[in-house]
Chimera marker file (.cmm) of the C-alpha trace (Angstrom):
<marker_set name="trace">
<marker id="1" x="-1.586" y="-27.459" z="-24.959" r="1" g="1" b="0" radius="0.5"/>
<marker id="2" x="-2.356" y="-24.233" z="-23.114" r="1" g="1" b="0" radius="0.5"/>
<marker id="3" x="-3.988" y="-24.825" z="-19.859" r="1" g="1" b="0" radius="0.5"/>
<marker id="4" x="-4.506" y="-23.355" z="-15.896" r="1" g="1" b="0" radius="0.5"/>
<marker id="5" x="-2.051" y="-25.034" z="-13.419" r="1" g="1" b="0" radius="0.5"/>
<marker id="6" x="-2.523" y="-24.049" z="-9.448" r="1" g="1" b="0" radius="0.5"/>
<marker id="7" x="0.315" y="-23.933" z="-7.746" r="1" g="1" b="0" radius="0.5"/>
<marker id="8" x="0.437" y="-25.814" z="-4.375" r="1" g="1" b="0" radius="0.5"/>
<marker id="9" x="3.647" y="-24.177" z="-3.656" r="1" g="1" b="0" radius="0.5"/>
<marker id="10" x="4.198" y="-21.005" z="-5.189" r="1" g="1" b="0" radius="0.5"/>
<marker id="11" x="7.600" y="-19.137" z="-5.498" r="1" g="1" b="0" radius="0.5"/>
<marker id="12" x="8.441" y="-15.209" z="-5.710" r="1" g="1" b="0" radius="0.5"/>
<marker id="13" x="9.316" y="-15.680" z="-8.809" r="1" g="1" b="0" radius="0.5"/>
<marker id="14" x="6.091" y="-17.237" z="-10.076" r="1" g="1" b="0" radius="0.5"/>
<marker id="15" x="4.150" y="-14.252" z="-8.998" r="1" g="1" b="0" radius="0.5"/>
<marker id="16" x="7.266" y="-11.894" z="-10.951" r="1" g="1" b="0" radius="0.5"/>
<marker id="17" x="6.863" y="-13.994" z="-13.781" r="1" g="1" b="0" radius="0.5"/>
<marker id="18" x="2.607" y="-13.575" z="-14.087" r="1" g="1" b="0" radius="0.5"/>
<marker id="19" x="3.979" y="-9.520" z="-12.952" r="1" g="1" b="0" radius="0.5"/>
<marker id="20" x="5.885" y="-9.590" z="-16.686" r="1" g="1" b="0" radius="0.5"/>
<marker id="21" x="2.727" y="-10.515" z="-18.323" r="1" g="1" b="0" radius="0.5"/>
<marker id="22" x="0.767" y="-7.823" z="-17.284" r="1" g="1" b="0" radius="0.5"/>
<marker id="23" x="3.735" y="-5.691" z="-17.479" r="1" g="1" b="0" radius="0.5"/>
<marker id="24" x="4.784" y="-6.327" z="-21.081" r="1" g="1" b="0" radius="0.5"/>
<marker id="25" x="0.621" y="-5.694" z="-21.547" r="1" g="1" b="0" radius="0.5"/>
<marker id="26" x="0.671" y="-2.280" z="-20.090" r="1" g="1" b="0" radius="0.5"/>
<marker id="27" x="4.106" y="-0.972" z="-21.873" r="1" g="1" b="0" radius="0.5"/>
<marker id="28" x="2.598" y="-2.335" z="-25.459" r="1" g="1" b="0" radius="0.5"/>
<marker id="29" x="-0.735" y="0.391" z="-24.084" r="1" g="1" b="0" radius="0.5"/>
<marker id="30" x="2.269" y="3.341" z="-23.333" r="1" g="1" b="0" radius="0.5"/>
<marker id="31" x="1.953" y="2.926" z="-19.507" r="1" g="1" b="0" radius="0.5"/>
<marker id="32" x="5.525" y="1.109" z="-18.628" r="1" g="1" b="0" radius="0.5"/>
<marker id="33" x="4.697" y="-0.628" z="-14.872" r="1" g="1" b="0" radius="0.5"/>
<marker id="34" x="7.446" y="0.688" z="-13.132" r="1" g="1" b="0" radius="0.5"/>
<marker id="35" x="7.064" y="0.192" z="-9.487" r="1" g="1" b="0" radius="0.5"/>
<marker id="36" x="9.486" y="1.516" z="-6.581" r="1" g="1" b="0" radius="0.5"/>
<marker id="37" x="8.913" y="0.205" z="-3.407" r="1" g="1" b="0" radius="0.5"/>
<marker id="38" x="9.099" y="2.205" z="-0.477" r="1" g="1" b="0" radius="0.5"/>
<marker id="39" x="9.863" y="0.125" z="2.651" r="1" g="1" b="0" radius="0.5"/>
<marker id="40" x="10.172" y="2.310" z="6.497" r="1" g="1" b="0" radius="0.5"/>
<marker id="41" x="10.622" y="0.314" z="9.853" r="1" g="1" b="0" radius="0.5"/>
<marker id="42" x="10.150" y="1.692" z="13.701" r="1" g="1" b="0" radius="0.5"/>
<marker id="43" x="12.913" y="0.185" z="15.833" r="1" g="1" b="0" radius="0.5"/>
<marker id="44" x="12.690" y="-0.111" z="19.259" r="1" g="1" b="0" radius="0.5"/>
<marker id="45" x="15.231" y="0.591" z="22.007" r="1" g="1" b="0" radius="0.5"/>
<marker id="46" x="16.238" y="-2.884" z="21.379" r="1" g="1" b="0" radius="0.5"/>
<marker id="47" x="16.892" y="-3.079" z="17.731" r="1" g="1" b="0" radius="0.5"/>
<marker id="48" x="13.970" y="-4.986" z="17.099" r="1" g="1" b="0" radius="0.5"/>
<marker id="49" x="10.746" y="-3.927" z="14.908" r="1" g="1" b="0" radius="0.5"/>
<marker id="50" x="7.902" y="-2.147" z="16.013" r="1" g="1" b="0" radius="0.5"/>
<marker id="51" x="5.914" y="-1.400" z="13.141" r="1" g="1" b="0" radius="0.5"/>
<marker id="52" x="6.346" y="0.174" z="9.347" r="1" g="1" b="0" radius="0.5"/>
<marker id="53" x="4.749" y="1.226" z="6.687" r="1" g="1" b="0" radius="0.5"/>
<marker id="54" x="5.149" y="-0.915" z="2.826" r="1" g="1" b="0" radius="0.5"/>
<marker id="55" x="4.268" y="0.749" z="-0.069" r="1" g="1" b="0" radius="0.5"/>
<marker id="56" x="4.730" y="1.085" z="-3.759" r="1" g="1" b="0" radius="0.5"/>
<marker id="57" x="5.285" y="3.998" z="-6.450" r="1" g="1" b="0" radius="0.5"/>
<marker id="58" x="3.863" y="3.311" z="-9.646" r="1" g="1" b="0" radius="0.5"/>
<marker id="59" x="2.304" y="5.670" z="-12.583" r="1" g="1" b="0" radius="0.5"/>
<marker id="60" x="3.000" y="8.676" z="-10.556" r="1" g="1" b="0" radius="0.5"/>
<marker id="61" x="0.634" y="7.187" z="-7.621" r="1" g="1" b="0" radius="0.5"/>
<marker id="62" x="1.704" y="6.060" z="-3.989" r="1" g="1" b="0" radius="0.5"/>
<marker id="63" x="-0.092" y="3.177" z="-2.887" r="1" g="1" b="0" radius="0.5"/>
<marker id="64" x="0.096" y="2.010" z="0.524" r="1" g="1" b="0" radius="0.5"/>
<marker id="65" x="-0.091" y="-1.571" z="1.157" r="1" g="1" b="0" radius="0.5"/>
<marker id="66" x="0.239" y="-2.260" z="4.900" r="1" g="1" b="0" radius="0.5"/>
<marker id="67" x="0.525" y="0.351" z="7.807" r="1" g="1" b="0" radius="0.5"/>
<marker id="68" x="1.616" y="-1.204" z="11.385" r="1" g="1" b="0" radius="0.5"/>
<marker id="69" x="2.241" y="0.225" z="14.686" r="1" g="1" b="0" radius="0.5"/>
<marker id="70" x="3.149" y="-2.180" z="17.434" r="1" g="1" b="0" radius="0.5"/>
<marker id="71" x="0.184" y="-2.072" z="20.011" r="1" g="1" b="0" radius="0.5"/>
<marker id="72" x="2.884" y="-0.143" z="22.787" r="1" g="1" b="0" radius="0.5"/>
<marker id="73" x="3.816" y="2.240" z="20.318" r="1" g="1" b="0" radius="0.5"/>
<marker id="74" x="0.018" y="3.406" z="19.121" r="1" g="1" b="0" radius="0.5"/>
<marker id="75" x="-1.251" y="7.041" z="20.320" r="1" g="1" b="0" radius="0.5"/>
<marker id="76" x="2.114" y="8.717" z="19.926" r="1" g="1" b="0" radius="0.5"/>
<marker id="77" x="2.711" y="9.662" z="16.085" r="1" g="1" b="0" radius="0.5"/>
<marker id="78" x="4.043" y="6.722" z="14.611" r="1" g="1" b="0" radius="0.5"/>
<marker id="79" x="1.410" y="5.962" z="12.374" r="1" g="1" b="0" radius="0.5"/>
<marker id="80" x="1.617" y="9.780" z="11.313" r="1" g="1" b="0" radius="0.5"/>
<marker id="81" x="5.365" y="10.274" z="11.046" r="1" g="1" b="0" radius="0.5"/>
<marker id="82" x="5.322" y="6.985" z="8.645" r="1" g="1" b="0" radius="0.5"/>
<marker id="83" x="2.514" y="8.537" z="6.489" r="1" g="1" b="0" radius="0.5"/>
<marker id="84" x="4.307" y="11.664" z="6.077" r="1" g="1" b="0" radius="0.5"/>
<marker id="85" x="7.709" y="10.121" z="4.969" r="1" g="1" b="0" radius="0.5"/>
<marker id="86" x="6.190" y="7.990" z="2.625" r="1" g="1" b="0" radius="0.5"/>
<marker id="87" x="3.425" y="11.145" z="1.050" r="1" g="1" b="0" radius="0.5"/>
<marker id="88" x="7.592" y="13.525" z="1.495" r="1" g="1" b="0" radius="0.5"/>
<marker id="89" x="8.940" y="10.883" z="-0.852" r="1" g="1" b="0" radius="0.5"/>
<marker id="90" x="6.071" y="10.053" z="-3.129" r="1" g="1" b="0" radius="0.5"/>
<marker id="91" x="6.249" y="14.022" z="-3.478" r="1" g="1" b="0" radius="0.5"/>
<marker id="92" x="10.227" y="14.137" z="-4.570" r="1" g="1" b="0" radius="0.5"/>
<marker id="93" x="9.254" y="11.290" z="-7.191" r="1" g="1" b="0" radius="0.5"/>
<marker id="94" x="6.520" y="13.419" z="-8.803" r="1" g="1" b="0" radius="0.5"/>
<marker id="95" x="3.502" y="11.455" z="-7.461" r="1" g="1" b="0" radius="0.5"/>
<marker id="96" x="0.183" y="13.447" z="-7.990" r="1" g="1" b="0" radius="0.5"/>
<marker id="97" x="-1.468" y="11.113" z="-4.886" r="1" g="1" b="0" radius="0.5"/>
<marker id="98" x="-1.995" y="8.283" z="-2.751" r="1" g="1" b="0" radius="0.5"/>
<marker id="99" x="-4.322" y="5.331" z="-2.520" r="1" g="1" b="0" radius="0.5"/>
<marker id="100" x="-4.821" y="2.692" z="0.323" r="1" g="1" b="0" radius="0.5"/>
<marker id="101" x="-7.370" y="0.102" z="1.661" r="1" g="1" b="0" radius="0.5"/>
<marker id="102" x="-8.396" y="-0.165" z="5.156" r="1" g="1" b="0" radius="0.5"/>
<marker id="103" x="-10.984" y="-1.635" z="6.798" r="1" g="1" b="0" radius="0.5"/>
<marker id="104" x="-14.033" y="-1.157" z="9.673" r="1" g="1" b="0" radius="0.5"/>
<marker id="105" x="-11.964" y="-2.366" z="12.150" r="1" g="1" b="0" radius="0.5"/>
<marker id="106" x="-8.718" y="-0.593" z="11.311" r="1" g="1" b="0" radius="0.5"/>
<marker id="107" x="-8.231" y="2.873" z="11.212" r="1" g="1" b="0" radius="0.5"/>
<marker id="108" x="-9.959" y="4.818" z="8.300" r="1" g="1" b="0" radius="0.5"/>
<marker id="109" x="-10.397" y="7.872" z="10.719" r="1" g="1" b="0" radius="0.5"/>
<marker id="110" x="-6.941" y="8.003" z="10.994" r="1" g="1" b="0" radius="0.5"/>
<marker id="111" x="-6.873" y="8.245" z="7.247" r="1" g="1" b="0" radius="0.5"/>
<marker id="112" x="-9.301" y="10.935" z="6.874" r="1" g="1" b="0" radius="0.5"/>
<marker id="113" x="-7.621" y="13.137" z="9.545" r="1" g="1" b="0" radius="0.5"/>
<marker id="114" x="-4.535" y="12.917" z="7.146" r="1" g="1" b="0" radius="0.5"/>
<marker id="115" x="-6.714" y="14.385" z="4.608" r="1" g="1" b="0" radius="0.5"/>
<marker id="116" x="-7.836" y="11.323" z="2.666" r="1" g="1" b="0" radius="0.5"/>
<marker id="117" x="-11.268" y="10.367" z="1.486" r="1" g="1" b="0" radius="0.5"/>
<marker id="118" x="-12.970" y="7.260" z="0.668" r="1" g="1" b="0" radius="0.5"/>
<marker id="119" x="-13.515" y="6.188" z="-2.888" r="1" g="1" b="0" radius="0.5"/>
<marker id="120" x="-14.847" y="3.193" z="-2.681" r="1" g="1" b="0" radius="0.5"/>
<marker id="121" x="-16.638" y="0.841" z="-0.107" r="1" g="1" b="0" radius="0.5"/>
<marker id="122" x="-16.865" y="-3.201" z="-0.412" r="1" g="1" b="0" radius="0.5"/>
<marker id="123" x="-19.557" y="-4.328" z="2.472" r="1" g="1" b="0" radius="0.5"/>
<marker id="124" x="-19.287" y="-7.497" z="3.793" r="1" g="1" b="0" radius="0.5"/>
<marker id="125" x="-15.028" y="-7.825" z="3.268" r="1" g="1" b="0" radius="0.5"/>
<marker id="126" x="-14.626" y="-9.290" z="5.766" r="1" g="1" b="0" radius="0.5"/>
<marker id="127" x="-17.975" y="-10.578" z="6.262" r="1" g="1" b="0" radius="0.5"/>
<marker id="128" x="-19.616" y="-7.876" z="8.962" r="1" g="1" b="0" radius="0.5"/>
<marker id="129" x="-17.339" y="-5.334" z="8.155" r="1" g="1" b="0" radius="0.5"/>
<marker id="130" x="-16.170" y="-3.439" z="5.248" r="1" g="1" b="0" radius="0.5"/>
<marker id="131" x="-13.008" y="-2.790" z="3.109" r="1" g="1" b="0" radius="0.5"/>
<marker id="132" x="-12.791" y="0.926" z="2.380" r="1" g="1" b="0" radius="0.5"/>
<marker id="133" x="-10.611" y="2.089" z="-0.418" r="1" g="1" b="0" radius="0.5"/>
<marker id="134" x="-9.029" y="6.297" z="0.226" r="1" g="1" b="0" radius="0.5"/>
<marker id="135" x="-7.268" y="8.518" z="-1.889" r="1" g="1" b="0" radius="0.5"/>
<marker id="136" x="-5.617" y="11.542" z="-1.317" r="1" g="1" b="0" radius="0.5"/>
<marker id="137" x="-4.681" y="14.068" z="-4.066" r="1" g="1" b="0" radius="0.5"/>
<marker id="138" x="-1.130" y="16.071" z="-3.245" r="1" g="1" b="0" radius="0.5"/>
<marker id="139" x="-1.133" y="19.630" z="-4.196" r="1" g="1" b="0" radius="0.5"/>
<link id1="1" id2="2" r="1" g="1" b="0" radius="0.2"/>
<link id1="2" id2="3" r="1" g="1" b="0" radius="0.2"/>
<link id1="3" id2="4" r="1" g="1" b="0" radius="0.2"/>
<link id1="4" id2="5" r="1" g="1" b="0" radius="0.2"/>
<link id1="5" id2="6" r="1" g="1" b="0" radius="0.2"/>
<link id1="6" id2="7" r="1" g="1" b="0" radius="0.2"/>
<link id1="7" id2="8" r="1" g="1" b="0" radius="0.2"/>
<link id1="8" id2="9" r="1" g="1" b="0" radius="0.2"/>
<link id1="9" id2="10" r="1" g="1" b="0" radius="0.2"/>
<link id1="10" id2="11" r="1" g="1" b="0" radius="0.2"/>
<link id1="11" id2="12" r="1" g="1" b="0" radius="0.2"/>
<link id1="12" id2="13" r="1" g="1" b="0" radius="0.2"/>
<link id1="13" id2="14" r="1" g="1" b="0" radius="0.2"/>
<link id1="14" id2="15" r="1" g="1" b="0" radius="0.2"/>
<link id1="15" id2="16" r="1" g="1" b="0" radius="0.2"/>
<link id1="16" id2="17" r="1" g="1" b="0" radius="0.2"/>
<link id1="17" id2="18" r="1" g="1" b="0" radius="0.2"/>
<link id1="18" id2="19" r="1" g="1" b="0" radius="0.2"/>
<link id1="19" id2="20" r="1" g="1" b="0" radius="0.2"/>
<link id1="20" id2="21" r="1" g="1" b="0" radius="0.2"/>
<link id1="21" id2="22" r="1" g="1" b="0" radius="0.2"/>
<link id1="22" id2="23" r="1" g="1" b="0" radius="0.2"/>
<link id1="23" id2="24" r="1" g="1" b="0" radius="0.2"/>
<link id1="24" id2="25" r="1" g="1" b="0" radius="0.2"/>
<link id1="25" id2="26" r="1" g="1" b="0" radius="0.2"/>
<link id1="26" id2="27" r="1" g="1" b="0" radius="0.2"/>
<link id1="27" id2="28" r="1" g="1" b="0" radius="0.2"/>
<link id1="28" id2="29" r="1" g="1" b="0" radius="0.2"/>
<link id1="29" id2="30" r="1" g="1" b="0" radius="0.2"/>
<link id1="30" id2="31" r="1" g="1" b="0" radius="0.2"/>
<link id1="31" id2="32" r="1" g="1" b="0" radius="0.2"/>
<link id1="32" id2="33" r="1" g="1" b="0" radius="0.2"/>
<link id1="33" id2="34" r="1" g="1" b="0" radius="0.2"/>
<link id1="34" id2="35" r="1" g="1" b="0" radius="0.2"/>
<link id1="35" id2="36" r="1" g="1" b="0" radius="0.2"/>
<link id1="36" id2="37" r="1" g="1" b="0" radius="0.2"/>
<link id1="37" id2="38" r="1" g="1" b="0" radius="0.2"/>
<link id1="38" id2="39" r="1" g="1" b="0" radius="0.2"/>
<link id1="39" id2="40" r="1" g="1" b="0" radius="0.2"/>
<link id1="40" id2="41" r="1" g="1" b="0" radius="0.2"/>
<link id1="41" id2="42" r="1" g="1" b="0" radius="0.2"/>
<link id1="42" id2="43" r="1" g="1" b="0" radius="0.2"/>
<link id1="43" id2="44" r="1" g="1" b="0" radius="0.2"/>
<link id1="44" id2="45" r="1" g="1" b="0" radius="0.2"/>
<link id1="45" id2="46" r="1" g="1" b="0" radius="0.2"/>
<link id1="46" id2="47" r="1" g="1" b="0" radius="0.2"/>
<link id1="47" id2="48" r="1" g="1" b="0" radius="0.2"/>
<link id1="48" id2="49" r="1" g="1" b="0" radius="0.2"/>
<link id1="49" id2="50" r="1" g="1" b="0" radius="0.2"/>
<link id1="50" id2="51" r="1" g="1" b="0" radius="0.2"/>
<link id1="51" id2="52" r="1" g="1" b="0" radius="0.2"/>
<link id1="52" id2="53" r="1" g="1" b="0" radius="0.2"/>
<link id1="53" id2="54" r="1" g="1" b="0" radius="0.2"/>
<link id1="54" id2="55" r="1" g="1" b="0" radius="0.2"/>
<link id1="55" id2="56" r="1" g="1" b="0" radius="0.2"/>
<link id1="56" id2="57" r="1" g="1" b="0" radius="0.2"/>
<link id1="57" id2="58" r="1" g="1" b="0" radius="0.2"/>
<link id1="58" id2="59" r="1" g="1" b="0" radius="0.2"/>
<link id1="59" id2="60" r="1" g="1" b="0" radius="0.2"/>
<link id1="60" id2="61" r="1" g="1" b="0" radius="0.2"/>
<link id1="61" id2="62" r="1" g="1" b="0" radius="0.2"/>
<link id1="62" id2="63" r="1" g="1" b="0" radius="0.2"/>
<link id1="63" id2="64" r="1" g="1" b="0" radius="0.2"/>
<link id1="64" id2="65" r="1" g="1" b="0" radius="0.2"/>
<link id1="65" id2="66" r="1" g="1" b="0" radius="0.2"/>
<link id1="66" id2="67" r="1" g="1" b="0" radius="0.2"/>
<link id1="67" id2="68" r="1" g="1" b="0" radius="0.2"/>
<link id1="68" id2="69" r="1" g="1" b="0" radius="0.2"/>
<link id1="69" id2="70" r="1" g="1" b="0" radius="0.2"/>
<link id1="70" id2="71" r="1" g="1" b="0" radius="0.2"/>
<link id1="71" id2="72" r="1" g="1" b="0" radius="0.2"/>
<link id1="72" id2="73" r="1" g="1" b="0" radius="0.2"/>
<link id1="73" id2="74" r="1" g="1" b="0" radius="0.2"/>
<link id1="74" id2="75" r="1" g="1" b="0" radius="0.2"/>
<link id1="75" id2="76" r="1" g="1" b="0" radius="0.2"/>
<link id1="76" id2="77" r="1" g="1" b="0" radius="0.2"/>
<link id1="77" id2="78" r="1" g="1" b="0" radius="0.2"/>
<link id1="78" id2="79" r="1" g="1" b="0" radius="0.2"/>
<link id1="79" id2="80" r="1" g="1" b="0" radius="0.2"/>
<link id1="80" id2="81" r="1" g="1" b="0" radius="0.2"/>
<link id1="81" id2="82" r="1" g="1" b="0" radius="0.2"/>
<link id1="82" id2="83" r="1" g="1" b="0" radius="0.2"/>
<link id1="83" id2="84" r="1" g="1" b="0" radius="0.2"/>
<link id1="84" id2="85" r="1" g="1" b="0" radius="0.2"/>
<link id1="85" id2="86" r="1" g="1" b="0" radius="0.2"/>
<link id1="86" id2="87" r="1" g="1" b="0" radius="0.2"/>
<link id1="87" id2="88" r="1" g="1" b="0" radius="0.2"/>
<link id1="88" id2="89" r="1" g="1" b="0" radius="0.2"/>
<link id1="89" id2="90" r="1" g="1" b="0" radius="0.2"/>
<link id1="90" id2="91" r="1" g="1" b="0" radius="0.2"/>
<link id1="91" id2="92" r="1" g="1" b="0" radius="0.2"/>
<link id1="92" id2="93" r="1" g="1" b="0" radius="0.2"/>
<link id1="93" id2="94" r="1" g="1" b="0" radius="0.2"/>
<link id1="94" id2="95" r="1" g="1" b="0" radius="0.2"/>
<link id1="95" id2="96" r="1" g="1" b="0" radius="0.2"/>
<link id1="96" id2="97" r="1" g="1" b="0" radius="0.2"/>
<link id1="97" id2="98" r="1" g="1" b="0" radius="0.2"/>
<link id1="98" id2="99" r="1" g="1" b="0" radius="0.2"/>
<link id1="99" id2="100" r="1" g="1" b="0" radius="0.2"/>
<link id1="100" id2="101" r="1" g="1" b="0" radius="0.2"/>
<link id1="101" id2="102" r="1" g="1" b="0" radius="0.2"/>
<link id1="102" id2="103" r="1" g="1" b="0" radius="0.2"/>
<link id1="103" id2="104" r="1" g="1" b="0" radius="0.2"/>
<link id1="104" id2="105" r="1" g="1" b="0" radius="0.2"/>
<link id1="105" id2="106" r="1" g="1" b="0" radius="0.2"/>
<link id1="106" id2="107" r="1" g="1" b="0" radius="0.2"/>
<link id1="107" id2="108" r="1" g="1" b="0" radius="0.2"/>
<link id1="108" id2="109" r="1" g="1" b="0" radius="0.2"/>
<link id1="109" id2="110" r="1" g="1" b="0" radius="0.2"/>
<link id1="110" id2="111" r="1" g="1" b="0" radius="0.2"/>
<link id1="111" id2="112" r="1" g="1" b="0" radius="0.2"/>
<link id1="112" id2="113" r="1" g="1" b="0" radius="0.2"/>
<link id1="113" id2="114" r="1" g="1" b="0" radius="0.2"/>
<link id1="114" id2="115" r="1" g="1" b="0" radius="0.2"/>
<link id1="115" id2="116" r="1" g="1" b="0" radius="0.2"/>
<link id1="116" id2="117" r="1" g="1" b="0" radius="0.2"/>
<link id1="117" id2="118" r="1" g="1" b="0" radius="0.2"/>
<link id1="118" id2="119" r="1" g="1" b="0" radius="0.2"/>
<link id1="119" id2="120" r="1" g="1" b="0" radius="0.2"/>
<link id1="120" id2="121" r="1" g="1" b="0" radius="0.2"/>
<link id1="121" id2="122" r="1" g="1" b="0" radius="0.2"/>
<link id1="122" id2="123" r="1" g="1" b="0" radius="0.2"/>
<link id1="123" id2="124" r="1" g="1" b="0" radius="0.2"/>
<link id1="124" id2="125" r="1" g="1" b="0" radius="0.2"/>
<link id1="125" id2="126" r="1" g="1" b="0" radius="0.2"/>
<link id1="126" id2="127" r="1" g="1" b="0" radius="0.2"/>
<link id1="127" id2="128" r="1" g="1" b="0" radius="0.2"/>
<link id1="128" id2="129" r="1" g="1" b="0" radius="0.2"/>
<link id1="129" id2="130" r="1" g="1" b="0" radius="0.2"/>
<link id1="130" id2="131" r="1" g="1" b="0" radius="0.2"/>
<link id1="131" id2="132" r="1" g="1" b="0" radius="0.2"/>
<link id1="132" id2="133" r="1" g="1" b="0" radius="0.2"/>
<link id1="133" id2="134" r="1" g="1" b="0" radius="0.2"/>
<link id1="134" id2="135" r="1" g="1" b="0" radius="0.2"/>
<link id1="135" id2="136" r="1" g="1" b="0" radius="0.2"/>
<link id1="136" id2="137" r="1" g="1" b="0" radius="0.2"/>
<link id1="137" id2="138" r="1" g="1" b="0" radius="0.2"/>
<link id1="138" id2="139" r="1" g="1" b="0" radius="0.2"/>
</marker_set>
């Protein structure tokens, strides 16, 4: 009988195989859910890392999941230099833009000084704060 299970201890490849659902959905609609991630590190001195940016390609979009700059590192570019190797190859795949969420503690002036602008607010995400979605359009 068909039924909701919650997994106590979920696997990788429980979320892939929930991913195939929705991606067999969206092919059958003529939107295939291809998805290239993009994955750049900051190394210190020492080998070890400092920071990065994750992100994803999909539907001709970059979307930025996580931006990090060790707390030594901050001030001097990093956060910028990541940004624009991620938007340079977005740009060689043919993306049209880039999305990302950040929030009222974080750095969404950052974001707009790169050129992107918010699209979306959630108040209260965390509560007292607020989760902030941004796009930017490439030209």
């Amino acid at each position: 009988m068909t039924h909701i299970e919650r997994l106590a201890a979920p696997e990788p490849s429980d979320e892939a195989a929930i991913m195939a659902v929705l991606a067999e959905a969206n092919a059958g609609s003529g939107w295939p859910h291809i998805r290239e991630a993009i994955l750049l590190q900051i190394r210190d001195g020492d080998g070890a890392v400092a920071g990065g940016l994750v992100a994803r390609i999909s539907w001709q979009w970059l979307y930025v999941e996580t931006l990090a700059v060790a707390p030594a590192l901050r001030g001097q570019g990093w956060g910028l230099r990541l940004m624009e190797a991620a938007e340079a190859t977005a740009r060689e795949r043919g993306c049209i833009g880039a999305r990302l969420d950040t929030y009222s503690f974080q750095a969404r002036g950052f974001y707009e000084k790169q050129g992107y602008a918010v699209t979306g607010t959630l108040e209260d995400c965390p509560p007292g704060h607020a989760r902030y979605s941004l796009a930017k359009r490439f030209h």
